[in-house]
Structures are given as structure tokens and as C-alpha cells.
LUMTI-769840 format. One record per residue: x, y, z of N, C-alpha, C in turn; residue in three letters; residue number from 1. Coordinates in Angstrom, 2 decimals. Layout:
[[X Y Z] [X Y Z] [X Y Z] ala NUM];
...
END
This chain:
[[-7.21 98.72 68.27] [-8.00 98.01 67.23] [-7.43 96.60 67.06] unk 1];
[[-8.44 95.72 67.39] [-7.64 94.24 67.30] [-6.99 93.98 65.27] unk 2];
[[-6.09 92.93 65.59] [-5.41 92.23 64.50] [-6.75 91.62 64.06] unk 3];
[[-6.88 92.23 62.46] [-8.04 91.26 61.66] [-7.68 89.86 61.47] unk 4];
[[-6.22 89.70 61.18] [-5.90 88.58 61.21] [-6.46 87.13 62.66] unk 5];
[[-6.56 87.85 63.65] [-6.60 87.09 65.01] [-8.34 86.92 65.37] unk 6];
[[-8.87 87.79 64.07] [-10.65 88.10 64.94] [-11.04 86.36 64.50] unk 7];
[[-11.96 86.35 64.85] [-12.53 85.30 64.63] [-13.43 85.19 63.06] unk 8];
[[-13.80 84.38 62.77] [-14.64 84.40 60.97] [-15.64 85.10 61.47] unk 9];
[[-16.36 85.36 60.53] [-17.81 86.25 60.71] [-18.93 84.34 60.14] unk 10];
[[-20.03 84.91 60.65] [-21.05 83.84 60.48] [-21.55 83.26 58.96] unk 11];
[[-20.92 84.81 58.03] [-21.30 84.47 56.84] [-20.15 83.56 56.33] unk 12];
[[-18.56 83.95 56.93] [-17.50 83.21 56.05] [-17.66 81.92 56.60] unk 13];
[[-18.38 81.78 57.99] [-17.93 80.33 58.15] [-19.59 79.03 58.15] unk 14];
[[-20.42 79.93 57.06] [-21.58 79.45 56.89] [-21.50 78.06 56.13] unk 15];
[[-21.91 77.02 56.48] [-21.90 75.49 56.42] [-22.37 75.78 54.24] unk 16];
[[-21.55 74.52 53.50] [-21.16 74.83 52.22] [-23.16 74.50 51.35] unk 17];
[[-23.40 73.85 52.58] [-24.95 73.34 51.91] [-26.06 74.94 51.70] unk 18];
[[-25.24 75.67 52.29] [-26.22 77.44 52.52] [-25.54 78.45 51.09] unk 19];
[[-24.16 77.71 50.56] [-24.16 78.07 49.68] [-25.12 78.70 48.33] unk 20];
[[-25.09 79.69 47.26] [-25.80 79.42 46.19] [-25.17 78.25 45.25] unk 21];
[[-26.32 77.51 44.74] [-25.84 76.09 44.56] [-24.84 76.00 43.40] unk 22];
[[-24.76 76.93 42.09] [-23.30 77.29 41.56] [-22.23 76.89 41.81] unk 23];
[[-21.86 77.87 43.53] [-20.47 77.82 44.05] [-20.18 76.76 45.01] unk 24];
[[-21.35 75.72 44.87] [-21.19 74.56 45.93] [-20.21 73.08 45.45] unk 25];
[[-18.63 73.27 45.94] [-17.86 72.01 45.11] [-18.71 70.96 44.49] unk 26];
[[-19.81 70.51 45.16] [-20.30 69.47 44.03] [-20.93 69.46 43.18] unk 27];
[[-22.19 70.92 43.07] [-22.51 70.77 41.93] [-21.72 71.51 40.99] unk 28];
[[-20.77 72.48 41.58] [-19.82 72.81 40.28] [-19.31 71.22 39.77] unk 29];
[[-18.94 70.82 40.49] [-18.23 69.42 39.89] [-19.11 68.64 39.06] unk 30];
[[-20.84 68.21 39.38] [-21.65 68.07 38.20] [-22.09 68.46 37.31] unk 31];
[[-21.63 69.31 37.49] [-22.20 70.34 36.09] [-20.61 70.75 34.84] unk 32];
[[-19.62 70.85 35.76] [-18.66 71.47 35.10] [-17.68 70.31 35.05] unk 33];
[[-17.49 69.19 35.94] [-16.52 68.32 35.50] [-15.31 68.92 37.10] unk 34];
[[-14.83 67.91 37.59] [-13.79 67.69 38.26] [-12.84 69.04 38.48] unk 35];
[[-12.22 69.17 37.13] [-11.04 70.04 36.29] [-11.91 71.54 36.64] unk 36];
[[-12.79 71.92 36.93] [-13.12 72.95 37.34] [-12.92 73.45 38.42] unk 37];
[[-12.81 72.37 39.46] [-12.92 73.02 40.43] [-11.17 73.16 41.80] unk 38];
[[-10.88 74.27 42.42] [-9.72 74.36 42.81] [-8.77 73.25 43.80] unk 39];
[[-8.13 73.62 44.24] [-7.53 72.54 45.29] [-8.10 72.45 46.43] unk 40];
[[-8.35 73.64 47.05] [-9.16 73.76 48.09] [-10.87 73.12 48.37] unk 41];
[[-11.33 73.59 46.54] [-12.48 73.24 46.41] [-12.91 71.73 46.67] unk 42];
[[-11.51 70.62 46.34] [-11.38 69.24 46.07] [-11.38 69.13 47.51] unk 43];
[[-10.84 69.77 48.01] [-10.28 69.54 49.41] [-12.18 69.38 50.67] unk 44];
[[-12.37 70.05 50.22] [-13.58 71.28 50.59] [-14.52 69.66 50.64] unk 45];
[[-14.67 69.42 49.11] [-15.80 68.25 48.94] [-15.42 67.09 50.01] unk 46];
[[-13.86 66.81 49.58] [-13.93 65.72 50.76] [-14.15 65.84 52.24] unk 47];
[[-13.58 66.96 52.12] [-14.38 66.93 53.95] [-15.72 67.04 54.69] unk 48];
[[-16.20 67.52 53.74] [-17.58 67.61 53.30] [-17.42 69.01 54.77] unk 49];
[[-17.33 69.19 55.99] [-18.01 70.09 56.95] [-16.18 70.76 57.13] unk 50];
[[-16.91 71.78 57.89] [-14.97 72.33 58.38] [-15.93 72.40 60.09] unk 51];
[[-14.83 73.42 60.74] [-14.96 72.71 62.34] [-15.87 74.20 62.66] unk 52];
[[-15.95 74.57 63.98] [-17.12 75.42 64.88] [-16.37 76.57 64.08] unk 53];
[[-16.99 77.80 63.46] [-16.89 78.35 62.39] [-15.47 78.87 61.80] unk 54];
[[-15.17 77.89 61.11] [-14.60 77.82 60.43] [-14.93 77.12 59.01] unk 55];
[[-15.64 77.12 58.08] [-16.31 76.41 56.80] [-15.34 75.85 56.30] unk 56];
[[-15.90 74.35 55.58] [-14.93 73.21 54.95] [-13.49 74.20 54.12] unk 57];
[[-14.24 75.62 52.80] [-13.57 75.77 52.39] [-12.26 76.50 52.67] unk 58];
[[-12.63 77.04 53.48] [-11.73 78.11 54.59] [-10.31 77.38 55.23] unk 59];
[[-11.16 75.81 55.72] [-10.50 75.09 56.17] [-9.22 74.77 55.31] unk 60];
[[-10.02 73.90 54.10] [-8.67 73.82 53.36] [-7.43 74.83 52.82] unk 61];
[[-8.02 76.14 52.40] [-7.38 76.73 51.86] [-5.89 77.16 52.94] unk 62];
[[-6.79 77.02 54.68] [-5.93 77.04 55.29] [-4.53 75.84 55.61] unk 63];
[[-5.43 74.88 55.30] [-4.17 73.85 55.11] [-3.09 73.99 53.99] unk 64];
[[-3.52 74.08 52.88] [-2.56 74.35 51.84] [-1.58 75.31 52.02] unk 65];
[[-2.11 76.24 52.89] [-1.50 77.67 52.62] [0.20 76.88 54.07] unk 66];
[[-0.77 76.50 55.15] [-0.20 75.69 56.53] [1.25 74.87 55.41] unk 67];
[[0.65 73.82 54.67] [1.86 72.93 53.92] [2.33 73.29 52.47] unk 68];
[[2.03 74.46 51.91] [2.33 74.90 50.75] [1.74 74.65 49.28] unk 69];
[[1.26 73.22 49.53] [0.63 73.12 48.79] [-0.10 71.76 48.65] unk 70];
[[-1.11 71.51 47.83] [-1.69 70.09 48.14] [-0.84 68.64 47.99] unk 71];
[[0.09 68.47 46.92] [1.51 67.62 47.26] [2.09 67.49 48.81] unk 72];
[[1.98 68.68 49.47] [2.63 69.08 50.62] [2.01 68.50 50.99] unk 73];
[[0.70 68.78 51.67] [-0.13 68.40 52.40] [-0.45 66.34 52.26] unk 74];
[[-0.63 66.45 51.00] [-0.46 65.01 50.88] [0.63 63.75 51.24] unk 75];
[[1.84 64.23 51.11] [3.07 64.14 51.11] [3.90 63.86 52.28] unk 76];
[[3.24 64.88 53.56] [3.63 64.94 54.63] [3.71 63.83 55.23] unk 77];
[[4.00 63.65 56.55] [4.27 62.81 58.06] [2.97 62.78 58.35] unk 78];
[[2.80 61.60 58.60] [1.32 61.60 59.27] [1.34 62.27 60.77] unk 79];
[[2.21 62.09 61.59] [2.51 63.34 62.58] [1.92 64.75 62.76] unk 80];
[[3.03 65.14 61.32] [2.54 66.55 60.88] [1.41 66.60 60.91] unk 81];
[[0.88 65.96 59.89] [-0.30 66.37 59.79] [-1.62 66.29 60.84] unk 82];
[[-1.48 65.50 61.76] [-2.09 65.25 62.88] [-2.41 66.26 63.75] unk 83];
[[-1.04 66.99 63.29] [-1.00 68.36 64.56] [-1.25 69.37 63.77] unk 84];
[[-1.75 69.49 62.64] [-2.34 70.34 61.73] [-3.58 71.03 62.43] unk 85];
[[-3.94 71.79 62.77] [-5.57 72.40 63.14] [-6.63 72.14 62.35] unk 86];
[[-7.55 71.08 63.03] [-8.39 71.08 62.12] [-8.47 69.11 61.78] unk 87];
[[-7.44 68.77 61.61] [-7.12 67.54 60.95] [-6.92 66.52 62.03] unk 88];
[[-7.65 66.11 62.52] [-7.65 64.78 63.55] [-7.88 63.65 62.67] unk 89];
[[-8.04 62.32 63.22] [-8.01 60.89 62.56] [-8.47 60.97 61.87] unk 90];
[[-9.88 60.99 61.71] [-10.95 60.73 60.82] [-10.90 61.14 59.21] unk 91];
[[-10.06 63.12 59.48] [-9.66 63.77 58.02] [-8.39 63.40 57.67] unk 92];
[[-7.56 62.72 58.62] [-5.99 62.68 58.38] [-6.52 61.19 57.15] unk 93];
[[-7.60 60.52 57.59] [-7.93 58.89 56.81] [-8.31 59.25 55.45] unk 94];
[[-9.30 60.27 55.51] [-9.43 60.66 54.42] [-8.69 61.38 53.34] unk 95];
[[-7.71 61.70 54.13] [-6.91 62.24 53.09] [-5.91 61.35 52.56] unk 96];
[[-5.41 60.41 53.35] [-4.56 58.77 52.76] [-5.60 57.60 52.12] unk 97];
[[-6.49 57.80 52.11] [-6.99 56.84 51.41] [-7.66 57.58 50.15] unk 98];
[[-7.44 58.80 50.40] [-7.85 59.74 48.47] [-6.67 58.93 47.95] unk 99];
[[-5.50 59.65 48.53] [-3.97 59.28 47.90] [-3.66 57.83 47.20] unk 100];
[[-4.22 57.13 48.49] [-3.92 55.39 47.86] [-4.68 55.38 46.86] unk 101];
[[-6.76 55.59 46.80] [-7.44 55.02 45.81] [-6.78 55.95 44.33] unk 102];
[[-5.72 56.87 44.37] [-5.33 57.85 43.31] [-3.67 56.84 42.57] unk 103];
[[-3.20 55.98 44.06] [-2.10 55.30 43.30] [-2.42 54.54 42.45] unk 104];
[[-3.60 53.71 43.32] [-4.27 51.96 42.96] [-4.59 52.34 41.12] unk 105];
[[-5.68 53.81 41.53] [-5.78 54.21 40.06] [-4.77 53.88 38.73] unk 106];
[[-3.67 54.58 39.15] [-2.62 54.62 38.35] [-2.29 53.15 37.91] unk 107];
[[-2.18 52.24 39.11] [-1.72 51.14 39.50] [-2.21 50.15 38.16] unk 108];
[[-3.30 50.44 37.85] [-4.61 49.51 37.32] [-3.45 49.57 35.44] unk 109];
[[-3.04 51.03 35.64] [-2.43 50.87 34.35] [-1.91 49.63 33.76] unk 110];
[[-0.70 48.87 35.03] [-0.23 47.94 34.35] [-0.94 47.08 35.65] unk 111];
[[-1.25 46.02 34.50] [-2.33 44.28 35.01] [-1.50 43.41 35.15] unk 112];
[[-1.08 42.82 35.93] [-0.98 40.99 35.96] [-1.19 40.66 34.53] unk 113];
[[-0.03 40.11 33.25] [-0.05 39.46 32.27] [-0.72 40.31 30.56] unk 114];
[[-0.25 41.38 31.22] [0.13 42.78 30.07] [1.22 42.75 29.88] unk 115];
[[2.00 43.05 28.38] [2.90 43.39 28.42] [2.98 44.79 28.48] unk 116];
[[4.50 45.40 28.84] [4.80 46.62 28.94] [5.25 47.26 27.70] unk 117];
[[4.09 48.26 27.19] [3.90 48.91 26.00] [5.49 49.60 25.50] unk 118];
[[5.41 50.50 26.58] [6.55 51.29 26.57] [6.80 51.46 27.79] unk 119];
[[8.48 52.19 27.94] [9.22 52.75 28.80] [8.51 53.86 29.47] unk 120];
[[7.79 54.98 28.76] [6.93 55.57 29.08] [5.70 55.80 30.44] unk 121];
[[4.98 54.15 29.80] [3.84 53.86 30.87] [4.31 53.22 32.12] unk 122];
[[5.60 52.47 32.36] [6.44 52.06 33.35] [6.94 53.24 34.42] unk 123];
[[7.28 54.39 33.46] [7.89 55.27 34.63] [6.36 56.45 35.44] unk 124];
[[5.32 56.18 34.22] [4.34 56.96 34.67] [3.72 56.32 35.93] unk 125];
[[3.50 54.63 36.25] [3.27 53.84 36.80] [3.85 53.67 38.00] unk 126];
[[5.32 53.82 37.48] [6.01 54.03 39.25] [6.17 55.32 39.81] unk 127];
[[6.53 56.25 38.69] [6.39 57.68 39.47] [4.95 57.88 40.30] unk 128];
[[3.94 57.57 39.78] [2.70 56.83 40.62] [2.46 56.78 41.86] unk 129];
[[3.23 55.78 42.01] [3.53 54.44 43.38] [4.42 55.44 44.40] unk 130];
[[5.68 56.18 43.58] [6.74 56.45 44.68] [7.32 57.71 45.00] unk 131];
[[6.56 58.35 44.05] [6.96 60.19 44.12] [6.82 60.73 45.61] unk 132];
[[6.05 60.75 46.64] [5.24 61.16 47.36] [5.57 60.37 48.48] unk 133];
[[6.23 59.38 48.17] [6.78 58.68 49.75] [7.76 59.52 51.08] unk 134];
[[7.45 59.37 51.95] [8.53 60.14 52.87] [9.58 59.29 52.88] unk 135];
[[9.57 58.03 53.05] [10.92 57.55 53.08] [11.33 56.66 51.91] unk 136];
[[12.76 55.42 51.76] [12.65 55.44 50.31] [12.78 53.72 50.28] unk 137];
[[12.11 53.36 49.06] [11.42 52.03 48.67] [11.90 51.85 47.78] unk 138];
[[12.37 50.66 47.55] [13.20 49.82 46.69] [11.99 48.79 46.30] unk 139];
[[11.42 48.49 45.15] [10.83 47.77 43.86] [11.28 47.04 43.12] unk 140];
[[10.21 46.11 42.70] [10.66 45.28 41.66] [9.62 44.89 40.49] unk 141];
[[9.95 45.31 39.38] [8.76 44.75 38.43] [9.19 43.48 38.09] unk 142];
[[8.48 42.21 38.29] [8.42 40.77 37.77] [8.17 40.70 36.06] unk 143];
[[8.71 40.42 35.50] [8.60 39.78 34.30] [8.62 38.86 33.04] unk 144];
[[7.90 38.29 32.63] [8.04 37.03 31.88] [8.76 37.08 30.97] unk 145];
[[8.94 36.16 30.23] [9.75 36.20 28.88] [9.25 36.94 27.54] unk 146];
[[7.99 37.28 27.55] [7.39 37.77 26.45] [7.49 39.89 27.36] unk 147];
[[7.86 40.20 28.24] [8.00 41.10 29.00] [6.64 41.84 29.69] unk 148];
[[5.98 40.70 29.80] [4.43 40.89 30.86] [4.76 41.00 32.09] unk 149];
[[4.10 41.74 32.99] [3.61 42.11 33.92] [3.69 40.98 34.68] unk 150];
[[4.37 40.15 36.08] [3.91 39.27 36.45] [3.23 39.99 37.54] unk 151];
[[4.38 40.54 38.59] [3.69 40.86 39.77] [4.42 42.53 39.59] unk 152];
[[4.38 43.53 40.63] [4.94 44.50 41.23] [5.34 44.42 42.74] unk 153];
[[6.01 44.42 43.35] [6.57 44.41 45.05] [6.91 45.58 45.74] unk 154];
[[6.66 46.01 46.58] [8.24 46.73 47.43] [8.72 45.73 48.34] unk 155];
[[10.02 45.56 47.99] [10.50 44.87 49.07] [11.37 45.23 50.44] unk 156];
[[11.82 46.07 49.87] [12.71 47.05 51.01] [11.77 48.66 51.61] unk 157];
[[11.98 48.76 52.42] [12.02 50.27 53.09] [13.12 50.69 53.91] unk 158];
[[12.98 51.74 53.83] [14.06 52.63 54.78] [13.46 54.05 55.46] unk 159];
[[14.40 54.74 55.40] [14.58 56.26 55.98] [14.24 56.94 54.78] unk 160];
[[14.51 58.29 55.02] [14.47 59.66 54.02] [15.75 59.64 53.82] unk 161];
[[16.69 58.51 54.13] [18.17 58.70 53.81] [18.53 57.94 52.64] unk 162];
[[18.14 56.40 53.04] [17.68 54.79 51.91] [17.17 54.03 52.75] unk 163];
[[17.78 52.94 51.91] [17.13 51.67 52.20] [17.97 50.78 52.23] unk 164];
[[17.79 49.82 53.01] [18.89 48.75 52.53] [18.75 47.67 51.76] unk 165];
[[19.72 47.29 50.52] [19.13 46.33 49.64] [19.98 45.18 49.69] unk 166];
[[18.99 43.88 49.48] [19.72 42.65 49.91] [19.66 41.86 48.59] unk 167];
[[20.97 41.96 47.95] [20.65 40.91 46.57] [20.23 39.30 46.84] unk 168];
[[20.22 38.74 47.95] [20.01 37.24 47.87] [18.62 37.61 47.92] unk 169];
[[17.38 38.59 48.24] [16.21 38.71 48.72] [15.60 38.59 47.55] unk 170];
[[15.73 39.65 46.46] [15.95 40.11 45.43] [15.70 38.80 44.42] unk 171];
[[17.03 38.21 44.37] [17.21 36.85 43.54] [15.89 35.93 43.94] unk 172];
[[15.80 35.94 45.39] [15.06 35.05 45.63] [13.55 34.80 45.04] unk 173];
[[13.08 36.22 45.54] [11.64 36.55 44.90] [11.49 37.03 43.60] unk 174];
[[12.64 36.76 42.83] [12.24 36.55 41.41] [12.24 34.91 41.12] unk 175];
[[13.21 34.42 41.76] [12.82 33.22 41.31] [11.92 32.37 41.87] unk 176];
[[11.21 33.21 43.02] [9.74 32.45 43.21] [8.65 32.29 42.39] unk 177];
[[9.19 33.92 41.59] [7.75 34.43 40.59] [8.26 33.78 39.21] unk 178];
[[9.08 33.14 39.09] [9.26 32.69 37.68] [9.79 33.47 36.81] unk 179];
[[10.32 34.57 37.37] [10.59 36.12 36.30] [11.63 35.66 35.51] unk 180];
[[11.71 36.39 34.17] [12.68 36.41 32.95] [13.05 37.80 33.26] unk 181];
[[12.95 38.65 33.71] [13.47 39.96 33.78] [12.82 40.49 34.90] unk 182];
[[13.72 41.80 34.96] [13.55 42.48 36.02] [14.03 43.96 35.78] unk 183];
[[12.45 44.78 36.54] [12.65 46.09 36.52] [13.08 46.73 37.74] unk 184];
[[14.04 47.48 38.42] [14.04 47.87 39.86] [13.55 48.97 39.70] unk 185];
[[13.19 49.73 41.13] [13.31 51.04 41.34] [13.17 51.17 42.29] unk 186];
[[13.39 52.70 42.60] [13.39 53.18 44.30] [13.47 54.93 43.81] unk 187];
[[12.75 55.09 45.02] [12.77 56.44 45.33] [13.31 57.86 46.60] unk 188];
[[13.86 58.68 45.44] [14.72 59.47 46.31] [13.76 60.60 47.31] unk 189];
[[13.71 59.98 48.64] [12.65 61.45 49.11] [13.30 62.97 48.97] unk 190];
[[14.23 62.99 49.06] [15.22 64.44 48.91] [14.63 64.92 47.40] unk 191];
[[14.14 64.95 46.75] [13.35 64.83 45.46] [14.37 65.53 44.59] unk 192];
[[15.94 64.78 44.65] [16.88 64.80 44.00] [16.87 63.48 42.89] unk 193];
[[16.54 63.21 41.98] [16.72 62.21 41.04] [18.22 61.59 40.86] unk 194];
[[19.07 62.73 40.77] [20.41 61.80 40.37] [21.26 60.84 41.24] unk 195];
[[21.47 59.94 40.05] [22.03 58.52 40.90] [23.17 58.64 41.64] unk 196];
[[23.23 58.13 42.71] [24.12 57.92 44.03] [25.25 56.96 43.36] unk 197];
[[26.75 56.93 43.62] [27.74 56.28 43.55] [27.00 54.60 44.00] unk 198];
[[26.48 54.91 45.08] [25.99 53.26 45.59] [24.65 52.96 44.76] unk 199];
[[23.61 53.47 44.29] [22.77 53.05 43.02] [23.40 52.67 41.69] unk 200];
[[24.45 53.17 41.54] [24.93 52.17 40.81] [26.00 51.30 40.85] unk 201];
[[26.28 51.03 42.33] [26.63 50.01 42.84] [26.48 48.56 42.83] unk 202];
[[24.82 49.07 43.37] [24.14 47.77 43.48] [23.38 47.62 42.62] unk 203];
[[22.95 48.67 41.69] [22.65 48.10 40.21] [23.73 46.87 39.27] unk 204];
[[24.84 47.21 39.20] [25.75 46.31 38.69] [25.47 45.11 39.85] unk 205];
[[25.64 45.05 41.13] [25.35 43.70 41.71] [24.57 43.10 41.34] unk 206];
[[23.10 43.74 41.34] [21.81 42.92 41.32] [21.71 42.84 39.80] unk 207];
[[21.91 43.52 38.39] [22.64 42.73 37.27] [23.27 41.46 37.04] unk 208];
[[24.52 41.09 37.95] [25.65 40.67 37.78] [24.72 39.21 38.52] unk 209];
[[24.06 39.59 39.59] [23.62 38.11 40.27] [22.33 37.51 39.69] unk 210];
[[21.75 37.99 39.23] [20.68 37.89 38.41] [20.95 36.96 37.24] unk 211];
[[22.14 37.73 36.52] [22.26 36.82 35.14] [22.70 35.48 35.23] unk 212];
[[23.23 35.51 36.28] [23.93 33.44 37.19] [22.31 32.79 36.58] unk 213];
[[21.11 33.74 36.88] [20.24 32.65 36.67] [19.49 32.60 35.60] unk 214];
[[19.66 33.54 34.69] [19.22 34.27 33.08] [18.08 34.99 33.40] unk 215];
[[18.41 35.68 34.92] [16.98 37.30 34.50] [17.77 38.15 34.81] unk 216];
[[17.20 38.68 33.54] [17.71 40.63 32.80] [16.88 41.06 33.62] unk 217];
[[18.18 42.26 34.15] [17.89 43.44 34.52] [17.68 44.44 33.46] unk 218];
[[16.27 44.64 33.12] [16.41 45.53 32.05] [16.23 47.32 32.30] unk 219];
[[16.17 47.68 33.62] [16.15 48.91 33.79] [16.39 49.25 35.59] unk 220];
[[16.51 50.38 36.19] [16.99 50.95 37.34] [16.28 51.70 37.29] unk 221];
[[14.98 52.82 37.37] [15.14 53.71 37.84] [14.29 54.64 38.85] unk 222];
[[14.76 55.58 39.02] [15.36 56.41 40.04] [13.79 57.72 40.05] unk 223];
[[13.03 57.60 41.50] [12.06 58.60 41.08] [12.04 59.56 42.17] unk 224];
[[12.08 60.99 41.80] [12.22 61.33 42.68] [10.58 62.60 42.56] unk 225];
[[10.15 63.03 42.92] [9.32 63.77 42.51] [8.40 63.49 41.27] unk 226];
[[7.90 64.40 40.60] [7.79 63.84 38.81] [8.84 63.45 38.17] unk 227];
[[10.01 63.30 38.44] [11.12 62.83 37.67] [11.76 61.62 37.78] unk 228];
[[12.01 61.13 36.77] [12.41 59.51 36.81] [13.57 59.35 36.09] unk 229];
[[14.96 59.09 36.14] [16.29 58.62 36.19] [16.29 57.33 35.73] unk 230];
[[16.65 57.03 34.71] [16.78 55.49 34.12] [18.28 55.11 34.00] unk 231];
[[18.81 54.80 34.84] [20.35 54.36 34.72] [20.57 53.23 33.82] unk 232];
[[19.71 52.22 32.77] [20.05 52.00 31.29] [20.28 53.12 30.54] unk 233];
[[19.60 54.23 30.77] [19.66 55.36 29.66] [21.28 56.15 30.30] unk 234];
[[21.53 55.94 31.33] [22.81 56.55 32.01] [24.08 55.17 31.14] unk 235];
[[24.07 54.15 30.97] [25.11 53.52 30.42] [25.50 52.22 31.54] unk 236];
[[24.78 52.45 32.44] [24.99 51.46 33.77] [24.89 49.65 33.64] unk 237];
[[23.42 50.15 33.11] [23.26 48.65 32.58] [23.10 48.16 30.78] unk 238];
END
């Protein structure tokens, strides 16, 4: 008796999502019920809109998630990985990085060019945002005026899944291109370990220490690793 696992779908599981009853079809659940209704797979499902020779969109995804553990995973990954995923060639690998980006930009919109920064709060929600989800790790800079607005946001550094390397003359420099009165750093740990490294606060005290030669405050460090964000002002650093 063959492995059920190994048979192939039957015609009904891998029946195209438009043959659906229209209820259980991701989009009009999603018009009718709102976004928040519908599962990971289901999200997954809409964007792909088709899955491959029978195998149905939703089938598909659920198999990916299950493949990377979970939709973070899947998002999260090596574009590699995911390449060699079944199922996921260019076209879905695009669609699935440009959900992600139009989901940072989203976030992104929080803080504007010549807002000030409300709270500590919307800053770490903003970069946890930007840097949770990176494979390797990025060193930032929030620009800021004297009234503590928004000038610009950067990454200036990249690295590995190990760091990055940070260059305080770079640093100095492109703040004092932007005119900044202060300065926010951050960077993110891909090991989705938050706590600060002997050398983060290393070069936190450097890029402090060289900064003030020209009167911009460093008014914060921190550290994102996952949903979690590490503020080495709140550690005693700066």
C-alpha cells in the first residue's frame, strides 16, 4: 500500500482557489471579514494568487510555512533558501520581498522628514521595523535637528550574520553633512540575541566621545534583535 504521504493531491485538493465556494475564497473572506480573518497561509494563498500543476495556491503555502516554520521564517530567510524552496522560483521569491519591503516602507511612513520624535516608543517600533528580519547586521543612523526632528534615516554599514564594521570618521561625516544636532544609532543582532556585545559598547562610547568634538548628542544605541530592542542609554552607557 503506497505512503499517503508520497501519493500525489487528489483533483479536488488541488482544485484552482477561483472553484472555491466563494466564503472560503482568501479574498472574499478578506472583503467581507477584514484582513485579521484570514490565516497565514490564507495571506500567503492571496498573494500568489495560483499554486503549481496540482498542487493549489493554499496547499502551497501551508507547505512552505510548515518547509520554514513559520511565516517570519519564510520571510526572513536567504534568498537562496528560498529559491530552492519547491514551488518558489523568481517571480514568487519577488513577491514575497516586495510584500516585506511595502510592510517596512509602511512602518517607515511612521516617522517623516521634519517630525519630531514623540517618544522612545515609536523610534524602537520604527526600527524594530526596518531591522528585525535582516539576515545580516546593519548599523543606522537617525539624523536629528535641534528641536529632535526627523532629518533623514540611513544604513550605513553592512556586514555578516556575525557584524559589521563601524567607521566613526563615516559616521561623523554624514552627520555633519545632514546638519544633525543629535544622533540615534542602531544595528541589528541576526543571532536574535539582543544583549549588548563588550564591542557595542565600545564603539558606542567612541561614536559619543567623537561626536561631541562637534556638539551632536548621541542620544541613544539601540540594539534589535527580533521584536526586541536593547537601549544601551537605558543600560547606563550613554
Amino acid at each position: 500500500m503506497p505512503d499517503l504521504q508520497t501519493t500525489h493531491p487528489s483533483p479536488v485538493a488541488a482544485r484552482s482557489i477561483r472553484h472555491w465556494p466563494a466564503p472560503e475564497r482568501p479574498r472574499e473572506k478578506l472583503l467581507q471579514r477584514g484582513a485579521t480573518a484570514l490565516s497565514d497561509a490564507e495571506l500567503l494563498a492571496l498573494l500568489f494568487g495560483t499554486g503549481l500543476r496540482g498542487v493549489g495556491a493554499l496547499d502551497l503555502a501551508r507547505q512552505l510555512l510548515n518547509d520554514f516554520g513559520s511565516l517570519r521564517g519564510l520571510l526572513a530567510a536567504d534568498r537562496d533558501r528560498i529559491l530552492a524552496a519547491a514551488g518558489l522560483g523568481p517571480a514568487r521569491v519577488a513577491l514575497l520581498q516586495g510584500a516585506l519591503e511595502l510592510a517596512r516602507r509602511h512602518y517607515g511612513a511612521a516617522l517623516r522628514p521634519g517630525e519630531p520624535l514623540h517618544s522612545p516608543a515609536d523610534t524602537r517600533r520604527f526600527l524594530t521595523a526596518q531591522l528585525r528580519d535582516r539576515p545580516y547586521e546593519v548599523f543606522c543612523c537617525l539624523y536629528l535637528d535641534n528641536r529632535h526632528r526627523l532629518i533623514v534615516f540611513e544604513e550605513l554599514f553592512r556586514g555578516t550574520i556575525d557584524g559589521a564594521a563601524v567607521h566613526p570618521r563615516e559616521v561623523l561625516r554624514q552627520a555633519l553633512s545632514h546638519n544633525a544636532a543629535a544622533i540615534i544609532l542602531a544595528h541589528n543582532h541576526p543571532s536574535g540575541v539582543a544583549e549588548p556585545s563588550h564591542a557595542d559598547e565600545l564603539i558606542t562610547v567612541r561614536l559619543r566621545d567623537a561626536l561631541a568634538l562637534v556638539d551632536i548628542r548621541v542620544l541613544d544605541h539601540l540594539i534589535i534583535a527580533g521584536p526586541e530592542a536593547v537601549s544601551l542609554a537605558e543600560r547606563g552607557v550613554l
